[in-house]
KEPA-629623 format. One record per residue (C-alpha): x, y, z; residue in three letters. Coordinates in steps of 0.001 Angstrom, whole numbers, padded with zeros to 6 digits, always signed. Each point is the difference from the previous one (the first is absolute). Layout:
<pts>
XYZALA ...
</pts>
This chain:
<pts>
+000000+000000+000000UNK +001098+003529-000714UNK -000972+002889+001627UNK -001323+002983-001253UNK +000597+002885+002894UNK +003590-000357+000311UNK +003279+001597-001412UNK +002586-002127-002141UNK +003092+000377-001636UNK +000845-003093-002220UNK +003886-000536-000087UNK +001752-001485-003456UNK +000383-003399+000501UNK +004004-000428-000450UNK -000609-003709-001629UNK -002951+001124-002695UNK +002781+002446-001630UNK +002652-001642-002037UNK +003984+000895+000099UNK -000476+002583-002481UNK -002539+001667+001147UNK +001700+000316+003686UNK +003160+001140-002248UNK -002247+002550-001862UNK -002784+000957+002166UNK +000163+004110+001106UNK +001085-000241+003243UNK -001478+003918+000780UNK -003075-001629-000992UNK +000007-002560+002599UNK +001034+003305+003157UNK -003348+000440+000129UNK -000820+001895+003417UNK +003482-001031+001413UNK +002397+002289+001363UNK +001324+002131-002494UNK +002910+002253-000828UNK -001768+002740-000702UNK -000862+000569+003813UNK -003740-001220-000049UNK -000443-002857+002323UNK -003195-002097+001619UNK -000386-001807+002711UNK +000737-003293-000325UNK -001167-001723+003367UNK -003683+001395-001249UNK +000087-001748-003619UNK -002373-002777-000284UNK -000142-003355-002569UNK +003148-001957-000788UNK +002812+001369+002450UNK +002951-001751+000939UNK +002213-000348-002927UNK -002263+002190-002163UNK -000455+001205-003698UNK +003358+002212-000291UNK +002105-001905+002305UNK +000929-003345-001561UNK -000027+000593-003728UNK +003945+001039-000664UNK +001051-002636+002336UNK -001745-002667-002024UNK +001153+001624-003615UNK +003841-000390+001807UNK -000723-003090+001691UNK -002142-001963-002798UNK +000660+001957-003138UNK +003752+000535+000544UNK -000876+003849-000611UNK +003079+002466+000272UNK +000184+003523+000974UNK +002695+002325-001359UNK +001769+001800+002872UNK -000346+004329-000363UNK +003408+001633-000421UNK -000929+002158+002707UNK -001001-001290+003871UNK -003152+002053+001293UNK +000989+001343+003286UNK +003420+000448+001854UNK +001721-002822+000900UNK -001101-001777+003215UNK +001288-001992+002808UNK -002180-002830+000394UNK -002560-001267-003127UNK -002916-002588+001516UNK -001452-002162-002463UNK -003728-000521+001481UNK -002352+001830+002841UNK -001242-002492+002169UNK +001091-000705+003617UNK +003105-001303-000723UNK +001130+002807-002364UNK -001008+002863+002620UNK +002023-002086+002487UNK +002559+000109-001902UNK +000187+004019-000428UNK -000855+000419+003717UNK +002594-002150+000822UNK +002347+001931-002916UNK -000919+003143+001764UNK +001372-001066+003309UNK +003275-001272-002102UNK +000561+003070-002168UNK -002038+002982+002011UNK -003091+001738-000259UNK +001319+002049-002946UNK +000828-002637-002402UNK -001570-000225-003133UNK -002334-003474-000796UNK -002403-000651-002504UNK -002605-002641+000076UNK -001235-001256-002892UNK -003039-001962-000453UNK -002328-001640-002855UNK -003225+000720+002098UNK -001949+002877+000468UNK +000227-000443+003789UNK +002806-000634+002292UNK -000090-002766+002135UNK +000241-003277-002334UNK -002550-002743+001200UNK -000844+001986+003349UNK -002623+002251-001950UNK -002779+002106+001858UNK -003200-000269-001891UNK -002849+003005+001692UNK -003153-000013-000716UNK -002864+002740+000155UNK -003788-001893+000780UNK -002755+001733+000785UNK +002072+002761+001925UNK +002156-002137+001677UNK +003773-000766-000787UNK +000950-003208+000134UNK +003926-001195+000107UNK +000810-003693-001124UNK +003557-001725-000752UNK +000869-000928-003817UNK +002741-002109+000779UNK +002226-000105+002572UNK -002292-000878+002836UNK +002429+000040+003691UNK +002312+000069+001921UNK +000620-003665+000617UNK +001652-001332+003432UNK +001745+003397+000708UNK +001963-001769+003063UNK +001905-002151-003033UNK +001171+003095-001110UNK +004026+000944-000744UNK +000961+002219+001915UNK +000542+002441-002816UNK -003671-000707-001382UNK -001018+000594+003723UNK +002190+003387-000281UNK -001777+001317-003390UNK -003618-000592+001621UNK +000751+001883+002793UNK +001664+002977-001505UNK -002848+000462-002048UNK -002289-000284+003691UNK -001338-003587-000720UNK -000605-001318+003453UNK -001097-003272-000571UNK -001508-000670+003681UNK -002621+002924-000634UNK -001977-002556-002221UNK -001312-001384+002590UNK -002162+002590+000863UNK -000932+000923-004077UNK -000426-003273-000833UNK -003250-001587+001330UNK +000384-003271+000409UNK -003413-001085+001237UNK -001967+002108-002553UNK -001688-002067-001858UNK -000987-003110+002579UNK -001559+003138+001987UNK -002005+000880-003134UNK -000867-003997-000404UNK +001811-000078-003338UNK +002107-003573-000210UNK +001343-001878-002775UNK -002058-001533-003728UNK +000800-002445-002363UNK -001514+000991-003663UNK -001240-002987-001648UNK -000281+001349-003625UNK -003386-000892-002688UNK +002519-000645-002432UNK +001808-002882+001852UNK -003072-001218+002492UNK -003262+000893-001963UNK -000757+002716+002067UNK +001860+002824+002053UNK +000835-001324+003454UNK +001313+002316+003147UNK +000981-002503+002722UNK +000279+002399+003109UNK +001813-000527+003790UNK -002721+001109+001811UNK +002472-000098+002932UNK +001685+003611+000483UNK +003428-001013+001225UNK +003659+000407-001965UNK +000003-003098-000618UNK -000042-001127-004260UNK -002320-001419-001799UNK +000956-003831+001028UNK +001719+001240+002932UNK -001862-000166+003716UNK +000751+001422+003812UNK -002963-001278+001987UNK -002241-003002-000260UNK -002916+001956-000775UNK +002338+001164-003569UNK +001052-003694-000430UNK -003024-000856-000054UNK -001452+002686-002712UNK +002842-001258-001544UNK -001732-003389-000501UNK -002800+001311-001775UNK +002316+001904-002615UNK +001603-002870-000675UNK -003215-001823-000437UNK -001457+003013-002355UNK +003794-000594-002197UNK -001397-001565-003633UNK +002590-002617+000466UNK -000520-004018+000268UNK -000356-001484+003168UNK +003541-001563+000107UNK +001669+003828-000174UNK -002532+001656+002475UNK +001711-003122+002128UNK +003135+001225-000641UNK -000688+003444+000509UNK -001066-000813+003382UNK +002191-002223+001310UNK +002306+003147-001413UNK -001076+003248+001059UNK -002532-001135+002657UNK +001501-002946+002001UNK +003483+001311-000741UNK +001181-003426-000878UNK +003491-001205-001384UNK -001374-000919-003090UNK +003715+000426-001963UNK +000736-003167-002078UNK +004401+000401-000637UNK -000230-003241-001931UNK +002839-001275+002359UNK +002812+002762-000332UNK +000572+002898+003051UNK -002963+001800+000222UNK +001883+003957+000027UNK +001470-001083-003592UNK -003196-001452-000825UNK -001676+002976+000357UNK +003321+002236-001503UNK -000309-002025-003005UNK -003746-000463-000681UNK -002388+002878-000800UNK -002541+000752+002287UNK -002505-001219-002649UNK +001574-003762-000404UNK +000330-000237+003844UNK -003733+000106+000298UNK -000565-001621-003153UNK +002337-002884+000893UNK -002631-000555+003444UNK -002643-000072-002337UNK -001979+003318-000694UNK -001447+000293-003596UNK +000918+002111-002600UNK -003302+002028+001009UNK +000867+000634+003342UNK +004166+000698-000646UNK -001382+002724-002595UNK -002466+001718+002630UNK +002874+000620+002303UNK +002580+000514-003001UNK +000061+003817-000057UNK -000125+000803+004116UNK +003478+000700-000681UNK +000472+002194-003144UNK -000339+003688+002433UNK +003300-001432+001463UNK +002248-001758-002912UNK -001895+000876-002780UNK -000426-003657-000727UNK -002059-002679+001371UNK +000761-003117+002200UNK +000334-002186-003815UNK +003599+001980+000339UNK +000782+000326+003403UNK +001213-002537+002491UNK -001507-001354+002633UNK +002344+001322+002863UNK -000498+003314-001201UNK -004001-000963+000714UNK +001488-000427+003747UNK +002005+003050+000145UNK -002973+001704-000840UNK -001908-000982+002323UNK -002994-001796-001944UNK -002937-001026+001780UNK +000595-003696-001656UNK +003423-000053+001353UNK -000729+000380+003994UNK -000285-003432+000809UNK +003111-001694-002124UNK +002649+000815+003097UNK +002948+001678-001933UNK +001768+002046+001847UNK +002188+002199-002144UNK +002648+001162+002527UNK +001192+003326+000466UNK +002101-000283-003571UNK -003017-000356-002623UNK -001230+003644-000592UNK -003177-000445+001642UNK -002310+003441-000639UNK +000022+001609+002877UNK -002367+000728+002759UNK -000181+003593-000314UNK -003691+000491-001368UNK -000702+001288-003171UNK -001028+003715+000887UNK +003077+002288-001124UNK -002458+001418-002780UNK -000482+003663-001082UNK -003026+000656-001466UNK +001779+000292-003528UNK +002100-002739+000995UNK +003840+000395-000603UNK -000899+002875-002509UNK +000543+002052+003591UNK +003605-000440+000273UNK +000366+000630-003368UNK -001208+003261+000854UNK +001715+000832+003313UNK +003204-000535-002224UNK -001108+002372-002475UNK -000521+002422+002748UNK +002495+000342+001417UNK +002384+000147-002918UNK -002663+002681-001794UNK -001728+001618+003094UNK -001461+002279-002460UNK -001667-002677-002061UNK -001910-001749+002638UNK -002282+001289+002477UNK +000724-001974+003024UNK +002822-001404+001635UNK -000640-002450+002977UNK -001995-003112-000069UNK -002806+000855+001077UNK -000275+003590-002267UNK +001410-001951-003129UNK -003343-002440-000256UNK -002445+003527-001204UNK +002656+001879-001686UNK -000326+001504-003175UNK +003496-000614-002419UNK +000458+002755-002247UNK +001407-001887-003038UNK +001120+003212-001870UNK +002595+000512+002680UNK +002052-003620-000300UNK +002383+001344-002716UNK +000913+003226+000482UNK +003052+001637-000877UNK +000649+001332+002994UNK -000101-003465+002324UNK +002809-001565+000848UNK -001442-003397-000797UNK -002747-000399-002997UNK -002575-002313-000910UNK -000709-000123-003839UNK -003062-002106-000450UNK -001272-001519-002960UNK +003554-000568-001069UNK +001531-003925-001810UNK +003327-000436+000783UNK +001263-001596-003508UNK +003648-000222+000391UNK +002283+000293+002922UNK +004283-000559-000514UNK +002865+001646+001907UNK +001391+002107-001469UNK +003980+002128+000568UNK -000879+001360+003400UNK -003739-001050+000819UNK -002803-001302-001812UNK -002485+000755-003146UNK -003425-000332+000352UNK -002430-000037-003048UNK -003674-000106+000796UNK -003191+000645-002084UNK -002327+003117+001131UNK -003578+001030-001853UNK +001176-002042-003121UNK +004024+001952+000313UNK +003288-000924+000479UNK +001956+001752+003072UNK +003007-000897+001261UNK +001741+000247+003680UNK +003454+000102+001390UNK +001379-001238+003916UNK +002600-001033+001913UNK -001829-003043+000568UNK -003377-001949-000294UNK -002298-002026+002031UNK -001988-002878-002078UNK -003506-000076+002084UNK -001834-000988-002267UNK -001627-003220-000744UNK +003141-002512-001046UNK -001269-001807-002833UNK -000109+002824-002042UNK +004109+000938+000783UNK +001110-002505-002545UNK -001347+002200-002635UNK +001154+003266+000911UNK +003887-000730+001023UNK +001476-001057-002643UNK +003592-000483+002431UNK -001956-002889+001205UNK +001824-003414-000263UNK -002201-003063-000507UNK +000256-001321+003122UNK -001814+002898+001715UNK -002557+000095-002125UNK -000558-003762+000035UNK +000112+000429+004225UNK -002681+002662-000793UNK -001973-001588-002173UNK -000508-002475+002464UNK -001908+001501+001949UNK -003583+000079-001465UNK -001882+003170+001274UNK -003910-001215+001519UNK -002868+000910-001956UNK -002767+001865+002230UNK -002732+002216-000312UNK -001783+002407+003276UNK -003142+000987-000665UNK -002079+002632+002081UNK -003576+000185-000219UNK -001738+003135+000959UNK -003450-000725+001601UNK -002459+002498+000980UNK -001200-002041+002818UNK +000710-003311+001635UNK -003099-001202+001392UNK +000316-003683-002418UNK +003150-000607+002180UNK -002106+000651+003248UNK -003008-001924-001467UNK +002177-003124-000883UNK +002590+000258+002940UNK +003154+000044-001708UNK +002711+002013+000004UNK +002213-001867-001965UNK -000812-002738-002435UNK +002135-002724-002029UNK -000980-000813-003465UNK +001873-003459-001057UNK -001433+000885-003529UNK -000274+003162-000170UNK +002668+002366-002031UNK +000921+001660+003162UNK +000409-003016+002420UNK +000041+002400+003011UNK -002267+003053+000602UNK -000859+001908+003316UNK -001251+003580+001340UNK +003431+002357+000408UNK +002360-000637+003158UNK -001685+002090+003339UNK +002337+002490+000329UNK -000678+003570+001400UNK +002737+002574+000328UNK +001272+003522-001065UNK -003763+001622-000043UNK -000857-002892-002261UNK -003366-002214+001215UNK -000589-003838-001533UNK -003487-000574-000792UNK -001727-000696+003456UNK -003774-000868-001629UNK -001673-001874-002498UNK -001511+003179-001521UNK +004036+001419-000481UNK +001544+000104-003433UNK +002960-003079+000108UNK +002629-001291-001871UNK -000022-003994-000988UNK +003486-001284-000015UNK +000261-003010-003259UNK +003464-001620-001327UNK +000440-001520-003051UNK +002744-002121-000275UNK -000232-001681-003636UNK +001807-003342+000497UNK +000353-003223-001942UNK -000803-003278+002242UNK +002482-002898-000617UNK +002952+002232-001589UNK +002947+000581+001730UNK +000157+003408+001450UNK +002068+002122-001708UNK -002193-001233-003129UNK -003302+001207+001468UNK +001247+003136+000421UNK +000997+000410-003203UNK -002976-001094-001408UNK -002318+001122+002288UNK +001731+003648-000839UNK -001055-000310-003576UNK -003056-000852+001163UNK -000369+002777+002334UNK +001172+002361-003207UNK -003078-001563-001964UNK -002422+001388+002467UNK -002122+003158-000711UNK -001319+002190+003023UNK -003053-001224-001704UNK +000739-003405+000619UNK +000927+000405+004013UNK -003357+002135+000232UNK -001607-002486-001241UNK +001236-002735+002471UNK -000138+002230+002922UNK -003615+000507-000431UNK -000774-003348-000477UNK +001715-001283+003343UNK -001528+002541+002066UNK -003154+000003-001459UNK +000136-003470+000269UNK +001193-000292+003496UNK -002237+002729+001146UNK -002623+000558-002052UNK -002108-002308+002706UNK +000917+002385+002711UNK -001558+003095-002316UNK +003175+000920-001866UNK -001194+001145-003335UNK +003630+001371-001728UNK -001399+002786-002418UNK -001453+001869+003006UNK +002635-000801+002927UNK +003420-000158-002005UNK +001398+003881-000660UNK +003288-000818-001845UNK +002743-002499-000017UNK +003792+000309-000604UNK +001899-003075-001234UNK +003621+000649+001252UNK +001476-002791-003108UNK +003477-001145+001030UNK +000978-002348-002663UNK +003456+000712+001461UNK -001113-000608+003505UNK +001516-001505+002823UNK +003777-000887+000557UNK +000855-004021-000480UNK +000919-001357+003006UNK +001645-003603-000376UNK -002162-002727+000224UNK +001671-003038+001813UNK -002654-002702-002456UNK +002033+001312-002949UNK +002599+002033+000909UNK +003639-001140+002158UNK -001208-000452+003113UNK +002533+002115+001441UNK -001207+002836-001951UNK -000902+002923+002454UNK +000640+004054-000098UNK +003417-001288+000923UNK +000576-001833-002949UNK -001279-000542-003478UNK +000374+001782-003349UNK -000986+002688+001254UNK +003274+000793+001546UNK +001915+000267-003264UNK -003207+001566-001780UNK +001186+003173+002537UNK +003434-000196-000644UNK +001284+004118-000348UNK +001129+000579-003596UNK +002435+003029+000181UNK -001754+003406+001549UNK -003397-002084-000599UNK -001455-001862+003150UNK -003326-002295+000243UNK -002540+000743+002655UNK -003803-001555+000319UNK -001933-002512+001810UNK +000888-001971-003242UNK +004028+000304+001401UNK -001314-001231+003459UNK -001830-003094-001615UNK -002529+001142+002705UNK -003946+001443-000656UNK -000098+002303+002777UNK +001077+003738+001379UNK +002335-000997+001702UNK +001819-002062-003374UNK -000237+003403-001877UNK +001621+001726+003060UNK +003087-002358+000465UNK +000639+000235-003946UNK -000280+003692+000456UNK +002839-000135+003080UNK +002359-001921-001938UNK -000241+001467-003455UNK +001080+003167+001859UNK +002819-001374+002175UNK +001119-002261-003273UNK +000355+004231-001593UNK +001183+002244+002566UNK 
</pts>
């Protein structure tokens, strides 16, 4: 279903267009409302329909990348010569001139450049303006993850820009929703079952959907498991799973830790006898975390996790397995990491941004027009496709493509923070090694999608807050984290205007990893906004429309934050060397310094998280000055 009352902007597709058309295409053409030269400027965070890496952003990467597209260097460098060049605006790439400004003083001159028209990389703000009321969501980058893991460097960065982790505690509300009697659905979809299905745990507890705390939820739990369109033999299994927390692993004979290291989570359960129907309706629990589902992931990493299925098997992982944590999962701004993003820009450009503590930074207005001004000591040029980076006699030479030109930058040195497996294409001083320890490294495939309601009285009426969709083209959807701080309120009623929270994470059951992301990027580059408004409305309509949820009246807009260039690969002990970690890997060569040019990124870290960006930031710097 399409709806009629709501904005879109349609993106080119990036696979529909051939080689010669990226090659040929007029590039000023494809600007449209971005950041321009010329001084006129939007705001981005406010833009609407397919975000993430949007029209504008992607398309001279891809005629470099895939067309083997060339760019002739101007004789003359735009600018005077600077001390620090940074490839790429997202966390790690403000880290790293923070960090360069603490190096080489206040004064010193650094240019970021990046292909977006908004800093930040994946931690993007989306706002949105319903019925009077504004309404901040996350478009990536979605928290601050186990802060107490932290280097002590990454700890360092979050505190000089005022992040004080322990204050989420009191902006995070942990018992929001069970007070509101919103728990956890299962959407059984027409298309699959015959009919739309929305399994709910009446019981208003933490616990997950096939998770229990009391015997009054174990038993509730019963009677979902009874409601599950699965044979009698799995709802057996299921129970004697998630219910009687039974040891129901079956190691065929070898030591039950390897076992479970060397089997996917899928074949362990398969192997004690659950159906195809029943491994598939638990398949994609897992894609929010990995990007995959438990067909590619092993079964110990099921334990590490934490899965409900996994409580009564007895492993005991020891102090030396990387368990998760038990910090809970609350370090969230209300635009996610999109906020530190910000406090960076702050306080490098005071001028630009207009707030400068945690708690002022969450309502603040950025005045884009100021990021790249001659008169700052450190610049942000948006908009802006780094083509070609080489050292050159006494720094570096930057060539990037800007509203369809060439320019062309000089430094003393450069800082690569962009995503990696685009520097193969763009250094040419590259030896094959690096770029095969690059290549490596397949970037995850992910889309975050915000849905603007006017009202969210079908959550109320069904009692769910958050719902999983085994089906469904976004696997997991839910109302926006509870988070009030800085002046800014989360919806407290049904009658408020809310965000919906949906990923996408296009995958490929039954492939090896690296290959579903591949794939499952060209088929994220095949999808219109058309086609994700379509599926969005189905699912909730679906889910809901029982509870009263009628999508042409309730839904007020939706942003699709695409990131077919999503999250960084982290190694995968089923298919990867299992001693693979962010200690070692490909990725350590892939950062290798090449002259004046070093490698920063979460990419760099082989880590998806803040604090992976951070620590590339920290050493990129120290590896330069």
């Amino acid at each position: 279903m399409r709806l009629k009352g709501i904005q879109r902007r349609d993106f080119l597709s990036g696979v529909a267009l051939s080689a010669t058309a990226f090659a040929t295409a007029p590039l000023a053409g494809l600007q449209e409302e971005l950041i321009s030269s010329k001084g006129a400027w939007t705001y981005p965070p406010e833009k609407t329909g397919m975000r993430g890496t949007h029209k504008g952003s992607f398309e001279v990467a891809h005629a470099v990348a895939w067309a083997g597209e060339t760019y002739e260097r101007p004789r003359i460098a735009k600018d005077q010569p600077y001390d620090l060049v940074i490839v790429g605006g997202g966390i790690s790439g403000l880290a790293s001139a923070y960090l360069a400004q603490e190096k080489l003083g206040s004064k010193a001159r650094i240019l970021i450049l990046d292909n977006h028209d908004d800093f930040g990389g994946h931690a993007k703000r989306n706002e949105f303006m319903v019925d009077g009321k504004r309404l901040i969501g996350y478009g990536g980058s979605q928290s601050i993850d186990a802060p107490a893991s932290y280097s002590k460097e990454a700890t360092k960065f979050l505190k000089d820009l005022t992040i004080k982790t322990d204050r989420f505690y009191r902006h995070f509300d942990q018992s929001f929703y069970s007070r509101k009697g919103l728990s956890r659905g299962l959407h059984l979809d027409a298309e699959i079952y015959g009919d739309d299905r929305l399994l709910v745990r009446s019981s208003k507890s933490s616990a997950g959907l096939f998770s229990w705390e009391d015997e009054a939820e174990k038993a509730e739990l019963m009677e979902l498991i009874e409601a599950l369109p699965l044979t009698s033999s799995d709802k057996t299994l299921f129970k004697r799973m998630f219910v009687a927390n039974e040891d129901w692993l079956v190691p065929n004979g070898t030591d039950r830790v390897q076992y479970l290291q060397t089997t996917s989570f899928e074949n362990c359960m398969r192997d004690a006898g659950m159906s195809d129907a029943g491994l598939i309706l638990l398949r994609s629990e897992s894609q929010g975390f990995w990007g995959l589902g438990w067909d590619a992931l092993s079964g110990l990493e099921a334990v590490r996790m934490e899965h409900a299925a996994t409580v009564g098997l007895g492993i005991d992982l020891g102090s030396g397995e990387g368990e998760y944590g038990d910090e809970p999962y609350i370090f969230h701004f209300p635009d996610g990491n999109a906020s530190i993003a910000r406090l960076a820009v702050a306080h490098m450009i005071p001028d630009a941004v207009a707030g400068n503590d945690m708690d002022s930074i969450v309502k603040a207005k950025v005045y884009y027009d100021r990021l790249d001004l001659p008169q700052n000591p450190l610049r942000i040029r948006l908009s802006s496709t780094v083509v070609d980076v080489r050292n050159m006699s006494g720094g570096v030479d930057i060539t990037y493509v800007r509203d369809g030109r060439t320019e062309r930058v000089k430094a003393r040195a450069a800082i690569m923070a962009c995503w990696h497996n685009i520097l193969p294409h763009i250094m040419p001083e590259m030896q094959e090694s690096q770029k095969k320890a690059i290549a490596y490294a397949e970037k995850i495939p992910l889309s975050y999608i915000n849905v603007a309601l006017k009202n969210q009285r079908a959550f109320y009426e069904a009692g769910v807050s958050r719902v999983y969709a085994p089906h469904g083209l976004c696997a997991n959807w839910s109302l926006d984290f509870p988070v009030n701080m800085g002046g800014y309120v989360f919806p407290q009623n049904p009658d408020d205007p809310a965000l919906v929270h949906m990923t996408h994470c296009p995958v490929r059951p039954g492939l090896a990893p690296r290959d579903q992301h591949r794939k499952g990027r060209m088929d994220m580059y095949g999808l219109s906004f058309e086609d994700y408004e379509i599926a969005i409305v189905g699912q909730l309509q679906g889910a809901l429309g029982h509870a009263g949820f009628d999508a042409e009246r309730d839904i007020a807009t939706i942003t699709v934050n695409r990131w077919p260039h999503g999250y960084t690969y982290e190694y995968n002990e089923l298919f990867d060397q299992r001693d693979w970690s962010p200690l070692k890997g490909p990725h350590i060569v892939g950062r290798k310094r090449i002259g004046n040019i070093a490698m920063a990124n979460a990419d760099a870290s082989a880590h998806a998280y803040v604090n992976g960006a951070i620590d590339a930031a920290v050493r990129a710097v120290e590896d330069l000055f």
